[in-house]
C-alpha positions as CSV (number, residue, x, y, z in Angstrom):
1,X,-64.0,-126.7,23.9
2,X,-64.4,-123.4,25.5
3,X,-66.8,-123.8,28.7
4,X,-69.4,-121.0,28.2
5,X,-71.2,-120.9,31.5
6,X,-67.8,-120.5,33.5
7,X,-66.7,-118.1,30.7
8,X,-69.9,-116.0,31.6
9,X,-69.7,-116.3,35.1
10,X,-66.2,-114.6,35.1
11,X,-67.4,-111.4,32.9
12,X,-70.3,-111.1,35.2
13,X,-67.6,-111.2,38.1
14,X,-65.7,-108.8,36.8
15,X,-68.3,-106.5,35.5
16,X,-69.1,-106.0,38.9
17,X,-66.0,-105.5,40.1
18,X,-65.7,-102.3,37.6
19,X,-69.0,-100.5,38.4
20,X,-68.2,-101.2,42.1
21,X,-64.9,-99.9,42.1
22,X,-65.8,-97.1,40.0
23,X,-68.5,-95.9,42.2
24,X,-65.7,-95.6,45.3
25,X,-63.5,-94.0,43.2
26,X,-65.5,-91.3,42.2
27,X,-67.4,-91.3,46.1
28,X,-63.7,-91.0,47.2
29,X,-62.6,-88.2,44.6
30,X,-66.3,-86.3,44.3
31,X,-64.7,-84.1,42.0
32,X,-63.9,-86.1,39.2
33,X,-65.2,-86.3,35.4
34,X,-66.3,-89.6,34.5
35,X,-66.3,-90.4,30.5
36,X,-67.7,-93.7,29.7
37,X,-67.0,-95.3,26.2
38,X,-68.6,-98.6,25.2
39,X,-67.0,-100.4,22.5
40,X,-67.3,-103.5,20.1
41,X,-64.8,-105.6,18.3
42,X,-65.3,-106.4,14.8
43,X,-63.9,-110.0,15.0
44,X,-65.7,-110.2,18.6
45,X,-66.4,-109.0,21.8
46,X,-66.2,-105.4,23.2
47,X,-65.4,-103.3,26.3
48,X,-66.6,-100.8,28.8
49,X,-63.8,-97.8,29.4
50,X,-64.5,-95.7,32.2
51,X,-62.2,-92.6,32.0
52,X,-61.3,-90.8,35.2
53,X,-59.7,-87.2,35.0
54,X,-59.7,-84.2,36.7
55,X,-60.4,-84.4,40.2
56,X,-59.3,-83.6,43.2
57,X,-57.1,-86.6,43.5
58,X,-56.7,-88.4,40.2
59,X,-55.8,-86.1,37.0
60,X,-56.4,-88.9,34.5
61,X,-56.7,-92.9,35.0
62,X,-59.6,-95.2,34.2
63,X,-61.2,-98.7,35.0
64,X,-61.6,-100.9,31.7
65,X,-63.6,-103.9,31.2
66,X,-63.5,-105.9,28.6
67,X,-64.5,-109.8,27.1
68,X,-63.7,-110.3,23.7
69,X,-63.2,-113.9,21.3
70,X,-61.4,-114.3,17.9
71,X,-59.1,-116.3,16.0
72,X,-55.6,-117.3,17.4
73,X,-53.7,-115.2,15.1
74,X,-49.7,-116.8,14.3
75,X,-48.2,-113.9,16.7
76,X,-50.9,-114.6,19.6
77,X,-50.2,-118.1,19.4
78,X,-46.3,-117.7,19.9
79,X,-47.2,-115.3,22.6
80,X,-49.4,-117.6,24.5
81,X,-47.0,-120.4,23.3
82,X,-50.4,-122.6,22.1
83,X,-51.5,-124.4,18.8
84,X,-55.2,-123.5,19.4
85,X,-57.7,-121.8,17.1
86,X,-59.9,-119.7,19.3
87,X,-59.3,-117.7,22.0
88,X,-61.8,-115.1,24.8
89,X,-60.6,-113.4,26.8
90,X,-61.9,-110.9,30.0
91,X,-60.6,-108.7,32.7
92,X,-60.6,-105.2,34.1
93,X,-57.7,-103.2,34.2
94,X,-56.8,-99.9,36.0
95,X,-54.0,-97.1,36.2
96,X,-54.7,-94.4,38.2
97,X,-52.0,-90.9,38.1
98,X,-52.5,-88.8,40.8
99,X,-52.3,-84.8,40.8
100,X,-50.4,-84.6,43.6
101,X,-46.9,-86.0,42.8
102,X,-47.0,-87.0,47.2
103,X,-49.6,-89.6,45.7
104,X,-48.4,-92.8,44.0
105,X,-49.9,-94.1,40.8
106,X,-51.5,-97.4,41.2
107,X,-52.5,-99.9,38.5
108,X,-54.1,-103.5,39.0
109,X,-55.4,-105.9,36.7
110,X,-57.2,-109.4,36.5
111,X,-57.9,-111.5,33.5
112,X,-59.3,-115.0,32.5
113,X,-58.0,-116.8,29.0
114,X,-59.7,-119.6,27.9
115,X,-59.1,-121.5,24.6
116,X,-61.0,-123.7,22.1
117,X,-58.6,-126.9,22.9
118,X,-60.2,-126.4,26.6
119,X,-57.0,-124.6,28.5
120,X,-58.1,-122.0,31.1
121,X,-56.2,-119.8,33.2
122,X,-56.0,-116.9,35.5
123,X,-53.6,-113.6,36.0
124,X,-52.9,-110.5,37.0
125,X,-51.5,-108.4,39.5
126,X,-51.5,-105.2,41.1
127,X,-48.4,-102.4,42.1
128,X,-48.0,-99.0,43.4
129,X,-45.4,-96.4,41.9
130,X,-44.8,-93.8,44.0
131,X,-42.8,-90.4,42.6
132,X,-41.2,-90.4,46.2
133,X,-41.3,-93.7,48.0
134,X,-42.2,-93.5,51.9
135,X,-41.6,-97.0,53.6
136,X,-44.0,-96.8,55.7
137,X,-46.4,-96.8,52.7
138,X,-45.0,-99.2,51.2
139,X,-45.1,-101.5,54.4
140,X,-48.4,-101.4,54.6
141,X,-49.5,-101.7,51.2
142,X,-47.7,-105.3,50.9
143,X,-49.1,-106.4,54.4
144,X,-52.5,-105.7,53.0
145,X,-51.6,-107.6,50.3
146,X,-50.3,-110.9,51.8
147,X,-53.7,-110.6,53.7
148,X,-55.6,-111.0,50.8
149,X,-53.5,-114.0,49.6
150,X,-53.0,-115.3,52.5
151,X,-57.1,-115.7,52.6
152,X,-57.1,-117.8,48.9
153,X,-55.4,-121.4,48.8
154,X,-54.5,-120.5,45.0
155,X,-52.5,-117.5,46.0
156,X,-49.1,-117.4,47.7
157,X,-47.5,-113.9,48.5
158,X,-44.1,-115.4,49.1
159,X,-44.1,-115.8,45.1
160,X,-46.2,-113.7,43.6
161,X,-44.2,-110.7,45.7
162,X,-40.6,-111.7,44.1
163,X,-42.9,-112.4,40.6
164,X,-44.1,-108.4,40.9
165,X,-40.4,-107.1,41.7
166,X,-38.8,-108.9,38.5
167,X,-41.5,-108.4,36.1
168,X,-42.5,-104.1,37.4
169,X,-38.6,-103.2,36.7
170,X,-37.1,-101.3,34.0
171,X,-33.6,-103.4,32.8
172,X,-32.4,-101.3,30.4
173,X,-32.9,-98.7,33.2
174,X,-31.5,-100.7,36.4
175,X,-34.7,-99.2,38.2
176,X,-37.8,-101.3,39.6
177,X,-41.2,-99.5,38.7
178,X,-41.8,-98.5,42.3
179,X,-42.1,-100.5,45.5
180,X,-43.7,-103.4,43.6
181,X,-47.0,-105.2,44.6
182,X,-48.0,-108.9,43.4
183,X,-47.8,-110.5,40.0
184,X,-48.9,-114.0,38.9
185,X,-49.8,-115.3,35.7
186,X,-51.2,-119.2,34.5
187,X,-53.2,-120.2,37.6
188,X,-54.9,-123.1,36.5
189,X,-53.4,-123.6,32.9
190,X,-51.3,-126.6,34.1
191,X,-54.7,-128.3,35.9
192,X,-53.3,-127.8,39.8
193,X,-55.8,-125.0,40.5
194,X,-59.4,-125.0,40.9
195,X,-61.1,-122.3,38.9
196,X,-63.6,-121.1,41.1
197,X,-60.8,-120.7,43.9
198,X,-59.1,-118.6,41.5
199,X,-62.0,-116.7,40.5
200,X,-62.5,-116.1,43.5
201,X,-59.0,-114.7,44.8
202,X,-59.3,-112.5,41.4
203,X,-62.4,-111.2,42.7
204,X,-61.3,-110.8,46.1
205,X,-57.8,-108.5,45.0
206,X,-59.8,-106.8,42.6
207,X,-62.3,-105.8,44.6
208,X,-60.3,-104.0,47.5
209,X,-58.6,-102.0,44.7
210,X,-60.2,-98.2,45.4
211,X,-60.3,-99.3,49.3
212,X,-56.5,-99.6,49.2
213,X,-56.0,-96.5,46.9
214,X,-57.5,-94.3,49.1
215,X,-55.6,-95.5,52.3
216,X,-52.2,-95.1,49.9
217,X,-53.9,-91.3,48.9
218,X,-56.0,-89.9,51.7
219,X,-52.9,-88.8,53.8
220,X,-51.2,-87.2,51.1
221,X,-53.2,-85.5,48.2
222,X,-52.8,-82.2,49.7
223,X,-49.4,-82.0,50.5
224,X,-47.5,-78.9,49.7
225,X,-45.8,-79.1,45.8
226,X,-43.1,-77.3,44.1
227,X,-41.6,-76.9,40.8
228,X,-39.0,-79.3,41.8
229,X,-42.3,-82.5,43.0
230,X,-43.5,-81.3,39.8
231,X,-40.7,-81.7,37.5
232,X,-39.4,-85.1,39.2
233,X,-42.9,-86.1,38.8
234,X,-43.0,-86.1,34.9
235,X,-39.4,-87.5,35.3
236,X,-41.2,-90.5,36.7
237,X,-44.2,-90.8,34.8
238,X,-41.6,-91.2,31.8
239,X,-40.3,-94.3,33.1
240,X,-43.9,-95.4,33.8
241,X,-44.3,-94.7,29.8
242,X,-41.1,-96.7,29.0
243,X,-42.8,-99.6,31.0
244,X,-46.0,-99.9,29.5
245,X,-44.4,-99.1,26.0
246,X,-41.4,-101.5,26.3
247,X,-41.8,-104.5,28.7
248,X,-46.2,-104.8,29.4
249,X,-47.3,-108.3,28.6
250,X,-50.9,-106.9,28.9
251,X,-50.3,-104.0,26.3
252,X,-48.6,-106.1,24.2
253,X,-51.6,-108.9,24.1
254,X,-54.0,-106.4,23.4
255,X,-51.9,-104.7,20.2
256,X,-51.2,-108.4,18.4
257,X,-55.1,-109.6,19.6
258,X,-56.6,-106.7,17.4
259,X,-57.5,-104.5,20.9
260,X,-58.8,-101.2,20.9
261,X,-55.9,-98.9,21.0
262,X,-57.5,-96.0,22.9
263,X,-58.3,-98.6,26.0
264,X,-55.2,-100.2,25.6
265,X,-52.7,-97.2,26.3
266,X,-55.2,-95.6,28.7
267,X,-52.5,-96.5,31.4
268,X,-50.5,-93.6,29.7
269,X,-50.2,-90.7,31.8
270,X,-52.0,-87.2,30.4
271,X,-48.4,-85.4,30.5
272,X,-44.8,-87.0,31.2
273,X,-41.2,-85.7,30.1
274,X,-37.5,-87.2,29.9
275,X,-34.1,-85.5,30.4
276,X,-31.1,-86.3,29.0
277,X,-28.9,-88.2,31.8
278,X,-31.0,-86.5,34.8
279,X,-29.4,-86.8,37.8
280,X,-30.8,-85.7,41.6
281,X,-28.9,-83.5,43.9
282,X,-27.5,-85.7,46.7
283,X,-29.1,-85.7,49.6
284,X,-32.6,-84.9,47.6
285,X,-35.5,-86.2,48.2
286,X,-35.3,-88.1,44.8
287,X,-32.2,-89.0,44.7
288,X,-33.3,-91.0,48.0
289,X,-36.2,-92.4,46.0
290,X,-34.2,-93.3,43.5
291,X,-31.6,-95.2,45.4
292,X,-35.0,-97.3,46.4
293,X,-35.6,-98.1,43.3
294,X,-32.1,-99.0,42.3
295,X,-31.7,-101.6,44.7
296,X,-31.7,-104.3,42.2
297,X,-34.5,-106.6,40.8
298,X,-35.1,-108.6,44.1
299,X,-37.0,-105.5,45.2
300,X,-37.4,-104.7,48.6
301,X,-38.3,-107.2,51.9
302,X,-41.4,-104.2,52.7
303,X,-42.5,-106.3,55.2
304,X,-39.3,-106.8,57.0
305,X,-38.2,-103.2,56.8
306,X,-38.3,-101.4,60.0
């Protein structure tokens, strides 16, 4: 059996987490337009999408709650690889594009499954795409990172780092995403975890999100742009599409679970384009990003680059 008070206790978490992180968002960029959209699902549950757009710093993202329940359904079961009947689920989810193509795109997301033959578990993970990659950045976004794990027994950056690099790449494209992030996924389905330890790294990672965003934007969101940041930035933003689209896990869940298809592909950029076999002027500023990201599905030792 499901247990309902823990269940509870982890959408009042993460409730939480969203207003909070919503309210530094918008305190950081006072000039964007908040849309909120509160939702139901007809075989159970609902949601809470915050829409972000227009601002200074962030031309369209948002920060999604949900917690919905419902039958295990033949293709959920063979994605969660289970023979149980029921199923709830929570977690907030966010994907912020910038305006400035000097400013990455971030996205993080934490989740809790539980199911009716009394299996639990924890994931998510959080990344940074940036349209040109600065090492520096990148440096210290992942040494923020390992801080946070390194402050949760359940959490382990030495894994979750090299989990973030395979699963935020494009194989059909030889590319990572960006510079990657940490990824993890079952904590406490095979009993070696303790939930509220979990919770409470979840929590923790979820809840630095807009404190680390700004850091990764503050320096750079009014940095001189041309037609070529512009163009290479809608370059980018189509593989970012071809991501989400091809290889999520978390937009594929919430198609075959019956989601709500406008929160679902709110990690979709407002505008993006592709070109047929585009290739950077040597020497360019992306075709030096892109020799980043083509560095193979190990990704990047950040914290050892100097």
């Amino acid at each position: 059996m499901m247990d309902n008070a823990f269940l509870s206790k982890v959408q009042e978490a993460f409730r939480t987490v969203q207003n909070e992180q919503v309210e530094a968002l918008m305190a950081f960029d006072d000039e964007v337009d908040l849309t909120r959209d509160h939702w139901k699902r007809e075989s159970g549950g609902g949601g809470d999408t915050r829409i972000l757009k227009e601002g200074k710093v962030i031309e369209k993202g948002g920060l999604n709650f949900s917690a919905v329940e419902g039958d295990v359904t033949s293709a959920l079961a063979q994605q969660l690889d289970t023979s149980a009947t029921r199923f709830a689920a929570t977690g907030v989810s966010s994907v912020l594009h910038p305006s400035n193509p000097h400013v990455p795109i971030i996205h993080m997301n934490v989740r809790y499954f539980t199911l009716d033959d009394g299996t639990w578990w924890f994931g998510g993970g959080i990344d940074l795409t940036p349209h040109y990659i600065v090492p520096a950045e990148a440096r210290a976004f992942h040494s923020e990172l390992k801080g946070i794990c390194d402050r949760h027994a359940v959490a382990d950056y030495s894994v979750f780092k090299p989990w973030a690099d395979r699963y935020f790449s494009l194989p059909h494209r030889n590319e990572s995403r960006g510079v990657g992030g940490i990824f993890f996924d079952h904590i406490g389905r095979d009993g070696s975890a303790d939930r509220e330890e979990a919770l409470a790294f979840c929590v923790d990672l979820s809840s630095a999100y807009a404190r680390i965003y700004e850091e990764r934007a503050a320096p750079f969101y009014q940095s001189f742009v041309n037609a070529d940041d512009m163009h290479w930035q809608g370059l980018r933003r189509g593989r970012y599409v071809e991501f989400n689209l091809v290889h999520d896990r978390g937009t594929r869940f919430g198609l075959v679970s019956g989601g709500r298809t406008e929160s679902i592909l709110m990690s979709l950029p407002s505008r993006a384009h592709w070109e047929y076999d585009h290739q950077p002027p040597k020497g360019s500023p992306q075709a030096d990003t892109l020799a980043w990201l083509q560095q193979g599905v190990e990704g990047v030792d950040w914290l050892g680059w100097s």
